[in-house]
C-alpha positions in Angstrom: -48.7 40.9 32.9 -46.5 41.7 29.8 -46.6 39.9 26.9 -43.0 39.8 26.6 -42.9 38.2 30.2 -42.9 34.7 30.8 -45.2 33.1 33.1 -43.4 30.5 35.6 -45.2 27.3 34.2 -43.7 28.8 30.5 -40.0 28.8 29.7 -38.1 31.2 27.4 -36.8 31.0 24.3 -33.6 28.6 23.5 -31.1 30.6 22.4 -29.8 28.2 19.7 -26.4 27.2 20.0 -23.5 28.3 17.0 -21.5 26.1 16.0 -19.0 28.7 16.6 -20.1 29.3 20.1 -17.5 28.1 22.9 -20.8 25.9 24.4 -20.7 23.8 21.4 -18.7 21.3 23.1 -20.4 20.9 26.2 -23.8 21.1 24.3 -23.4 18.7 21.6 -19.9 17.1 21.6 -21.0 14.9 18.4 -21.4 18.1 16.6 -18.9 20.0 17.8 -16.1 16.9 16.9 -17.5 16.9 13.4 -17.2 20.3 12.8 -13.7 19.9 14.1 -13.1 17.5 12.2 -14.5 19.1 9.0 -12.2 21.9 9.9 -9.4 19.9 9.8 -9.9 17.8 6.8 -10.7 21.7 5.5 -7.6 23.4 6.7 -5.3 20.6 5.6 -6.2 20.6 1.8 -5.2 24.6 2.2 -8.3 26.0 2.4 -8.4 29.8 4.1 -9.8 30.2 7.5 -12.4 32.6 5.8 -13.7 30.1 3.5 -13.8 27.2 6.1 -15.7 29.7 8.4 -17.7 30.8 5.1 -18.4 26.8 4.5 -18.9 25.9 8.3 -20.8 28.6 9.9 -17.8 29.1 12.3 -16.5 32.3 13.2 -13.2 33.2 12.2 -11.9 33.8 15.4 -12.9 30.5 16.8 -11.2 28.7 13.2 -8.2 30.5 14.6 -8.4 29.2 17.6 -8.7 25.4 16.3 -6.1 25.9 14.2 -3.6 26.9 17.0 -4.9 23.8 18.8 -4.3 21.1 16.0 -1.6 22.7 14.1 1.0 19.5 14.8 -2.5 17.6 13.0 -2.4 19.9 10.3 1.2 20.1 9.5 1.4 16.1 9.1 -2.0 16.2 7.1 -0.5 19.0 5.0 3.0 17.0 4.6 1.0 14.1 3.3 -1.4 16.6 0.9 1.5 17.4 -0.9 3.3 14.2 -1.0 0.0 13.2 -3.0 0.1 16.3 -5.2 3.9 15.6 -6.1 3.2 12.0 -7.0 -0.1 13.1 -9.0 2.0 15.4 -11.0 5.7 13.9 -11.4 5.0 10.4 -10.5 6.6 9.1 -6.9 9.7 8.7 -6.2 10.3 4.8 -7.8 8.9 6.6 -10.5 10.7 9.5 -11.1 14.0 7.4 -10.7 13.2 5.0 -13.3 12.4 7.7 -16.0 15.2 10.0 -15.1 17.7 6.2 -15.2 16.0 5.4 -18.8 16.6 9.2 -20.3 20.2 9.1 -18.8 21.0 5.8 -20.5 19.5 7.6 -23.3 21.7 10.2 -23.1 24.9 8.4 -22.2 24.4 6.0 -25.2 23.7 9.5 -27.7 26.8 11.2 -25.8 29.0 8.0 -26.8 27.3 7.7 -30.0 28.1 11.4 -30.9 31.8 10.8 -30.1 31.8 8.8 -32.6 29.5 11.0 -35.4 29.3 14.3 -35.0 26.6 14.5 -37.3 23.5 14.9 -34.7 22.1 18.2 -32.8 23.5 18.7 -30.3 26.9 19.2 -29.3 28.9 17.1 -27.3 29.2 19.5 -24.5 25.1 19.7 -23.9 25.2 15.9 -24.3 27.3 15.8 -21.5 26.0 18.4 -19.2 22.6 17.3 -20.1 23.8 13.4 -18.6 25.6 15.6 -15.6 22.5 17.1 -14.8 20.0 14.1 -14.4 23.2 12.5 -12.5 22.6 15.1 -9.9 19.5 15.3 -10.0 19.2 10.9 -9.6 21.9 11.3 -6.3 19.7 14.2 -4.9 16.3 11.7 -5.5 18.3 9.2 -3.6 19.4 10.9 -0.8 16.1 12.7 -0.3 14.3 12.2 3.1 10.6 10.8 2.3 8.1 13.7 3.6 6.3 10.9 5.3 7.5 8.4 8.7 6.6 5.6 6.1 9.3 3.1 5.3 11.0 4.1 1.6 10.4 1.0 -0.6 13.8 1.4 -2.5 15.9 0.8 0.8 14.8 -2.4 2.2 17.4 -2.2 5.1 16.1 0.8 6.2 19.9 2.4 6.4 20.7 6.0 4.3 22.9 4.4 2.0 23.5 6.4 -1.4 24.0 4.0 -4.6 26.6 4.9 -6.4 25.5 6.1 -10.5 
């Protein structure tokens, strides 16, 4: 008998199992959901398929794969991952309202305060465009849809009504 043969009371090898192999799920559906999972949680912070596959031991072509499959998953993770990156660097939107309200009352006191002395900085004219400018930038923070299906806190009845400023 060859050595290389195998004797019928013997069994072969295992060939082990990838996790990138399309067997995974019906071999180990526990591993195979948390490498899905991984993948996702991955993809969704904007992470390239090659260094998810790099990271994961999953080929490539099978990442591609899973990312055809959950892409409504991954847009709505993605939608939330930058909802949290805005807010971490210009505050949310309550936020960003109440600074841009307090540097327009700023400015509209200096504007009427520089009709009466002319003595500061700045001209009238960038006064005022300056205070035109946060105006539309406060109506277009108003009017903006939420990136998210979660209720907007400054419109308790729910209704897309613009306040006037």
């Amino acid at each position: 008998m060859n050595s290389n043969e195998t004797t019928p009371n013997e069994t072969a090898p295992a060939t082990p199992v990838t996790a990138g192999s399309r067997d995974i799920e019906h071999h180990d559906p526990a591993a195979f959901d948390a490498k899905m999972q991984q993948f996702i949680q991955l993809r969704a912070q904007g992470l390239t398929l090659r260094k998810i596959s790099d990271q994961l031991g999953v080929p490539k072509s099978t990442l591609c794969d899973w990312n055809i499959r959950n892409r409504n998953v991954l847009d709505r993770l993605r939608s939330v991952e930058l909802e949290a990156l805005e807010e971490s660097l210009v505050g949310s939107r309550r936020d960003q309202i109440t600074a841009l309200s307090k540097t327009l009352k700023c400015l509209d006191h200096a504007f009427a305060e520089k009709l009466k002395d002319w003595k500061y900085d700045l001209s009238a004219s960038e006064l005022f465009w300056m205070a035109a400018n946060l105006r539309q930038h406060l109506g277009r923070l108003y009017t903006q849809a939420p990136l998210t299906d979660a209720p907007d806190p400054l419109n308790n009845d729910q209704t897309t009504q613009t306040p006037k400023l």
